[in-house]
PLY file of the C-alpha trace (Angstrom):
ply
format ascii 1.0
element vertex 320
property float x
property float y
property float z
element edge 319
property int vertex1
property int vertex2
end_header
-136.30 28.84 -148.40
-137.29 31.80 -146.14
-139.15 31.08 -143.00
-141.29 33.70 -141.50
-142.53 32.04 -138.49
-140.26 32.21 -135.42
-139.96 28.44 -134.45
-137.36 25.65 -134.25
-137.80 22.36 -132.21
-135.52 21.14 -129.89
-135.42 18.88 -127.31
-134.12 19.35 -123.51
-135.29 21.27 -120.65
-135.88 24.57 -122.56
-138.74 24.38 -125.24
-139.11 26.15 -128.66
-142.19 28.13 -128.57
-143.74 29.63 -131.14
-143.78 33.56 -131.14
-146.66 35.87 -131.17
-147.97 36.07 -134.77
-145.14 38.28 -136.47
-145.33 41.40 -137.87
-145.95 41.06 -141.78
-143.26 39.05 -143.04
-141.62 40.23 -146.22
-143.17 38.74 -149.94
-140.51 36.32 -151.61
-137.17 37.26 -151.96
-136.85 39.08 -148.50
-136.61 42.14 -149.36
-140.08 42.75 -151.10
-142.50 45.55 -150.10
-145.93 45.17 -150.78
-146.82 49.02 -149.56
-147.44 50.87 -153.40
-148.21 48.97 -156.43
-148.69 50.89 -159.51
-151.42 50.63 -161.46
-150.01 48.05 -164.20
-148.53 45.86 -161.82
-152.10 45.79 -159.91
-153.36 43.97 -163.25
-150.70 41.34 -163.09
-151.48 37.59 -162.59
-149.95 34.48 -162.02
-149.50 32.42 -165.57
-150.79 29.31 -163.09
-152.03 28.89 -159.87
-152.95 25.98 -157.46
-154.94 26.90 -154.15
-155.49 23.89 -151.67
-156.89 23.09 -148.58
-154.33 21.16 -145.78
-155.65 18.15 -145.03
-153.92 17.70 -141.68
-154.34 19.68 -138.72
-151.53 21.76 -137.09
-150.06 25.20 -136.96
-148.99 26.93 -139.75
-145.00 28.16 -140.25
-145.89 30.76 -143.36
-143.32 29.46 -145.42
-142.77 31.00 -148.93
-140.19 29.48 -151.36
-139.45 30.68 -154.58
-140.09 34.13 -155.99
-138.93 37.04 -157.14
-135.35 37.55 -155.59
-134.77 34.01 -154.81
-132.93 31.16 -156.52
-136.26 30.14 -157.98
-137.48 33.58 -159.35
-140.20 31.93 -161.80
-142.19 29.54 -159.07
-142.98 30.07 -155.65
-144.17 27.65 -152.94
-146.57 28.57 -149.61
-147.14 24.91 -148.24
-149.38 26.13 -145.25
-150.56 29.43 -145.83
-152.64 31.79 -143.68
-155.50 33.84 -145.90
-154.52 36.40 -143.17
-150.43 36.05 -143.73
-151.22 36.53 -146.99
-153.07 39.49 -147.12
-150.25 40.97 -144.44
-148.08 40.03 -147.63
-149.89 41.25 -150.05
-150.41 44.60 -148.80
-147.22 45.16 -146.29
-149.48 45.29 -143.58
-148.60 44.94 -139.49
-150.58 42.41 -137.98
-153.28 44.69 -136.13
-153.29 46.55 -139.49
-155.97 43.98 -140.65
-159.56 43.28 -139.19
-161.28 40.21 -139.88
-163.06 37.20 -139.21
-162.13 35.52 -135.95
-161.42 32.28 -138.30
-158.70 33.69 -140.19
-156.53 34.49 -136.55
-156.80 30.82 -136.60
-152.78 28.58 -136.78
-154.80 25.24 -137.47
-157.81 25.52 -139.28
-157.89 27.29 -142.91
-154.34 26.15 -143.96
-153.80 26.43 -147.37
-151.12 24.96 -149.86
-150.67 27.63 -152.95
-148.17 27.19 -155.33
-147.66 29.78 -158.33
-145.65 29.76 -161.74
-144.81 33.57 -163.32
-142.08 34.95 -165.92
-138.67 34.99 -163.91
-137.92 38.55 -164.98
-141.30 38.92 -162.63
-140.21 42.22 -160.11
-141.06 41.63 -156.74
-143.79 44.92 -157.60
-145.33 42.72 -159.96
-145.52 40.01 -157.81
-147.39 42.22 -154.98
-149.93 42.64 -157.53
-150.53 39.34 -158.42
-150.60 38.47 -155.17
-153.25 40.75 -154.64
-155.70 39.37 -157.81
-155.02 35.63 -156.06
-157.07 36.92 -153.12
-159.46 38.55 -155.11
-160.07 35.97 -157.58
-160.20 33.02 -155.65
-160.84 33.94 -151.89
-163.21 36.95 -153.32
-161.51 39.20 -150.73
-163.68 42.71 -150.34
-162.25 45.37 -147.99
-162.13 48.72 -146.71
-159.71 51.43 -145.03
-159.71 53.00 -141.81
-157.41 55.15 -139.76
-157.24 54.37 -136.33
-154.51 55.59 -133.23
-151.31 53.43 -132.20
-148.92 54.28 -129.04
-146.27 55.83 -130.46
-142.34 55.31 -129.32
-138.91 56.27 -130.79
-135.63 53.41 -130.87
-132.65 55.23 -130.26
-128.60 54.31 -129.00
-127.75 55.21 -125.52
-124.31 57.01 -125.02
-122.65 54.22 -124.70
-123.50 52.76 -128.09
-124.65 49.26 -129.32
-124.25 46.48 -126.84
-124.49 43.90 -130.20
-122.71 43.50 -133.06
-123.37 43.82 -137.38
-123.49 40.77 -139.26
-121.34 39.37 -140.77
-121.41 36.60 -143.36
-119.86 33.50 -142.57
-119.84 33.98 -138.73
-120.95 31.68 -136.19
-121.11 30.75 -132.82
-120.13 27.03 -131.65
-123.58 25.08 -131.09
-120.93 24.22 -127.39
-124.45 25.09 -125.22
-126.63 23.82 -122.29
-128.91 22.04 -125.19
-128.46 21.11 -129.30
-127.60 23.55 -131.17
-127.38 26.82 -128.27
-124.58 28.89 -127.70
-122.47 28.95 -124.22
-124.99 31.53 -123.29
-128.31 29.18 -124.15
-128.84 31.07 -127.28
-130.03 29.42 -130.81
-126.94 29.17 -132.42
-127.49 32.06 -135.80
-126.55 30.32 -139.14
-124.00 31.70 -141.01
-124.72 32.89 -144.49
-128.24 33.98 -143.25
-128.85 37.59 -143.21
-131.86 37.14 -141.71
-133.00 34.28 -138.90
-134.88 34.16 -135.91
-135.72 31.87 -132.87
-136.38 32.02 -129.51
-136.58 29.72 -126.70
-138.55 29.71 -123.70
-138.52 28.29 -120.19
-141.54 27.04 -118.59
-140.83 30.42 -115.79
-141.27 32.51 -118.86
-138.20 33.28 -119.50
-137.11 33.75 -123.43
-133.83 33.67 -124.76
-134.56 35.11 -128.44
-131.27 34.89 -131.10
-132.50 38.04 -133.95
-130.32 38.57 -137.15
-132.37 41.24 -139.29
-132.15 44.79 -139.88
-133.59 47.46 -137.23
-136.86 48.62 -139.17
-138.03 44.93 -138.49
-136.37 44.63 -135.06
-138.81 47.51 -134.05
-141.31 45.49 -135.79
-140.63 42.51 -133.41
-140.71 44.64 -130.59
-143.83 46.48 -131.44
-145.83 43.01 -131.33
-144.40 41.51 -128.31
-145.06 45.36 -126.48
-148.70 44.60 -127.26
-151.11 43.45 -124.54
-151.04 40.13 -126.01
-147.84 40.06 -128.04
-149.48 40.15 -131.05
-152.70 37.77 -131.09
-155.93 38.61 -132.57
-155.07 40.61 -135.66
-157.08 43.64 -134.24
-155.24 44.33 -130.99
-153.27 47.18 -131.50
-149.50 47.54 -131.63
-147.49 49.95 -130.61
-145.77 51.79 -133.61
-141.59 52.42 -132.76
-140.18 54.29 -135.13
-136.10 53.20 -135.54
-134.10 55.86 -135.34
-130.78 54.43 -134.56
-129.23 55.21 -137.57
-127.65 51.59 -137.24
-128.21 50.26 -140.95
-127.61 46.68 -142.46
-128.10 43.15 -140.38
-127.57 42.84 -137.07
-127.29 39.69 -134.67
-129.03 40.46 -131.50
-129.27 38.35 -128.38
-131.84 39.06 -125.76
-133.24 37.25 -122.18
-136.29 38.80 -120.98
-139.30 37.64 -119.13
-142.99 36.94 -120.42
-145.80 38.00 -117.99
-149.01 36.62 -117.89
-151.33 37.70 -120.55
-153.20 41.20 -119.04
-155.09 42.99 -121.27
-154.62 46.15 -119.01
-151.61 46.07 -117.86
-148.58 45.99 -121.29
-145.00 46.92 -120.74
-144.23 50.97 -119.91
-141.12 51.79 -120.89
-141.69 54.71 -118.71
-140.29 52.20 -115.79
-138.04 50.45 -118.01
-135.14 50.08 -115.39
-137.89 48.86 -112.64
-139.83 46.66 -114.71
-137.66 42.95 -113.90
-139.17 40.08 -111.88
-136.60 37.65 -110.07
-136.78 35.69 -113.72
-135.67 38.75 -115.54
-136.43 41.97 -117.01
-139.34 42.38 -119.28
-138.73 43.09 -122.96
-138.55 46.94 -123.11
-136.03 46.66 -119.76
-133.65 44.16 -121.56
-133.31 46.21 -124.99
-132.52 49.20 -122.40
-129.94 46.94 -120.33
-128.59 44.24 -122.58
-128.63 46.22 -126.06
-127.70 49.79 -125.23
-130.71 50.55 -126.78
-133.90 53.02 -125.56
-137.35 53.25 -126.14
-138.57 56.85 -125.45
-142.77 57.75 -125.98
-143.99 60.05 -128.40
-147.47 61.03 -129.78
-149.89 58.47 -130.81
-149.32 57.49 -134.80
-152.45 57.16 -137.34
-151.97 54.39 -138.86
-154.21 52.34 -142.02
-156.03 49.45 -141.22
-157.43 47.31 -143.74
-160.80 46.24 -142.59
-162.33 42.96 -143.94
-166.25 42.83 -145.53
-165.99 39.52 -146.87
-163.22 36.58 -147.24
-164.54 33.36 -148.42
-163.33 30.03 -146.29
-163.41 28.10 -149.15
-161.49 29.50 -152.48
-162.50 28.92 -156.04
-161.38 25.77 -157.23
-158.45 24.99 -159.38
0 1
1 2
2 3
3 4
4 5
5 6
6 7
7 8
8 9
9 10
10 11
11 12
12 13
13 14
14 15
15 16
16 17
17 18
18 19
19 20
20 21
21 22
22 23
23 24
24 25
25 26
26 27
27 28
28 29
29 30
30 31
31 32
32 33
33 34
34 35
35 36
36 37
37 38
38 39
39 40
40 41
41 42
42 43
43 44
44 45
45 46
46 47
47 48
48 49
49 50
50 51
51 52
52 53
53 54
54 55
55 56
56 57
57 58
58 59
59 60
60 61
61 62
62 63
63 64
64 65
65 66
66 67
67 68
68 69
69 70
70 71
71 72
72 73
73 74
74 75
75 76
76 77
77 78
78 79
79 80
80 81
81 82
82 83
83 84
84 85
85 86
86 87
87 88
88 89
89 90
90 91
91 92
92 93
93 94
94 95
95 96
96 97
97 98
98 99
99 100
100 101
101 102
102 103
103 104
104 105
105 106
106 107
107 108
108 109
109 110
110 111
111 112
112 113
113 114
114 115
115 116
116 117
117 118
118 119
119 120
120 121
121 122
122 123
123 124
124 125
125 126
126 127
127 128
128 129
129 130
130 131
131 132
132 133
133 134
134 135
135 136
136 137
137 138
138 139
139 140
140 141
141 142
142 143
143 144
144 145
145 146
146 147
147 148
148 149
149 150
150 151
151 152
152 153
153 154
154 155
155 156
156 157
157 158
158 159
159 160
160 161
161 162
162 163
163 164
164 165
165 166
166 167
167 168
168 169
169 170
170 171
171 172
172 173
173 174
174 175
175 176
176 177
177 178
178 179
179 180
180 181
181 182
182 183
183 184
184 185
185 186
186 187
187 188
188 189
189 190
190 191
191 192
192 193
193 194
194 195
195 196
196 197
197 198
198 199
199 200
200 201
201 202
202 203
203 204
204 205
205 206
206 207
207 208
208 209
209 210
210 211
211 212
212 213
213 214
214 215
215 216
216 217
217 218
218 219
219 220
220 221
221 222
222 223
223 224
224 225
225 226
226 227
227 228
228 229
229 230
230 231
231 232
232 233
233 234
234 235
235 236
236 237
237 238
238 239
239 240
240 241
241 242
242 243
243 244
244 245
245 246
246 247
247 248
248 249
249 250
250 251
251 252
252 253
253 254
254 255
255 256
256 257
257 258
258 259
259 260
260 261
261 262
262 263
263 264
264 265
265 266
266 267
267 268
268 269
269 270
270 271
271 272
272 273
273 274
274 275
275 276
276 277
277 278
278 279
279 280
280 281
281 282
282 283
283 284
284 285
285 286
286 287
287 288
288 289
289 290
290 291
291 292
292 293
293 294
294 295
295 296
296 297
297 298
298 299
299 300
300 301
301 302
302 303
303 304
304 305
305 306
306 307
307 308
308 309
309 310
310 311
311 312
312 313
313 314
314 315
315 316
316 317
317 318
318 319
């Protein structure tokens, strides 16, 4: 199974909080792009599909199971799926990349259960596209493009290189922590045999203690959303777009502390003061990849970006 949303429950002093809404999470399989689909794979359907409505209130984790790339290549499983999520899916969109109806930037109404059967030769391509038909078969999903400004930054290595370390399979720390399951450090202990995982936990100072394995293109994603004035809430609230070059490729397991200010719509992160910005709880997120990952964020022009605008979504899809 591949989780997308950043959240694991466990009990103590220190809470599991959900993150901001992530940046698009990957189609089945991982690795899956949804960015160009040819023109033949835009005609491609699912051989059967079930869309229905979750009965039970309650935010949704975006969980896909199955698909192309994964042990089950010819099924895949979404027990409580965003329309939203899945149009981020669908057309490898960031998260202020689509505009639409304030009820689809809702975690706990509009849940949907979708499961899908295709060929297992089905390329992850393919599956973009049918993907794609689902919403516009059954949700009717209309849209249009616009380009619209993001800030603009640059990821790079400081002199003294990476303060963090590659993945490797197998690894892991001892859950030996001030909670279940932490590291000595309070850290979410990182499976092993995961090349990908995420969780974060968060005092009730604001303090997070986030535990990252993933490669940098969707570290910068991460950071990107929680850089926004509201880490990454209403779909339309723009992001800013870091561009990675670090050079550092493959899977890395990152560890980072930093502090979460109160929501201010005028007042996000500057990296600018990077070294100033800490508060007695700790540094704020662009601070702490400068000081605990070796890493800098340096601004550049604004970056035109696409954003998929919404003209009509229906709440209700077509029925099975």
């Amino acid at each position: 199974m591949k989780t997308i949303a950043l959240l694991l429950m466990v009990s103590g002093t220190i809470a599991a909080q959900p993150a901001p809404p992530p940046p698009p999470p990957a189609a089945a399989g991982g690795k899956a792009t949804c960015a160009v689909v040819s023109p033949d794979a835009a005609k491609m359907e699912f051989d059967v599909v079930s869309v229905k409505p979750v009965r039970t209130r309650g935010s949704g984790d975006a969980e896909i199971d199955g698909g192309p790339g994964s042990n089950d290549p010819g099924r895949v499983t979404m027990p409580r799926m965003l329309p939203a999520y899945l149009i981020f899916i669908s057309y490898d969109l960031w998260s202020d990349q689509l505009q639409s109806p304030a009820w689809m930037a809702s975690e706990t109404d509009h849940l949907f259960t979708i499961s899908a059967t295709m060929p297992a030769t089905t390329t992850k391509e393919q599956y973009c596209g049918m993907l794609r038909n689902l919403l516009a078969e059954r949700f009717h999903l209309i849209f249009h493009r616009e380009t619209q400004p993001r800030p603009g930054y640059e990821l790079t290595v400081l002199p003294g290189g990476p303060k963090f370390q590659q993945y490797m399979p197998g690894q892991s720390d001892a859950g030996t922590g001030p909670t279940a399951g932490t590291d000595a450090n309070g850290f979410k202990v990182m499976r092993p045999n995961r090349p990908t995982y995420a969780a974060q936990l968060r005092t009730q100072s604001g303090l997070v203690k986030l535990s990252y394995r993933n490669t940098m293109d969707r570290f910068v994603r991460f950071i990107g959303a929680q850089m926004s004035p509201n880490r990454g809430g209403p779909s339309n609230e723009p992001q800013p777009r870091i561009t990675d070059k670090t050079g550092l490729a493959g899977s890395w397991d990152i560890r980072l502390e930093y502090q979460i200010p109160p929501l201010n719509p005028n007042a996000p992160p500057s990296p600018d003061a990077a070294a100033q910005a800490t508060t007695p709880e700790g540094p704020n997120i662009v601070a702490a990849v400068q000081q605990q990952l070796g890493l800098k964020l340096q601004k550049v022009k604004d970056v035109p970006i696409d954003v998929l605008v919404v003209d009509h979504i229906d709440q209700t899809p077509t029925d099975n």
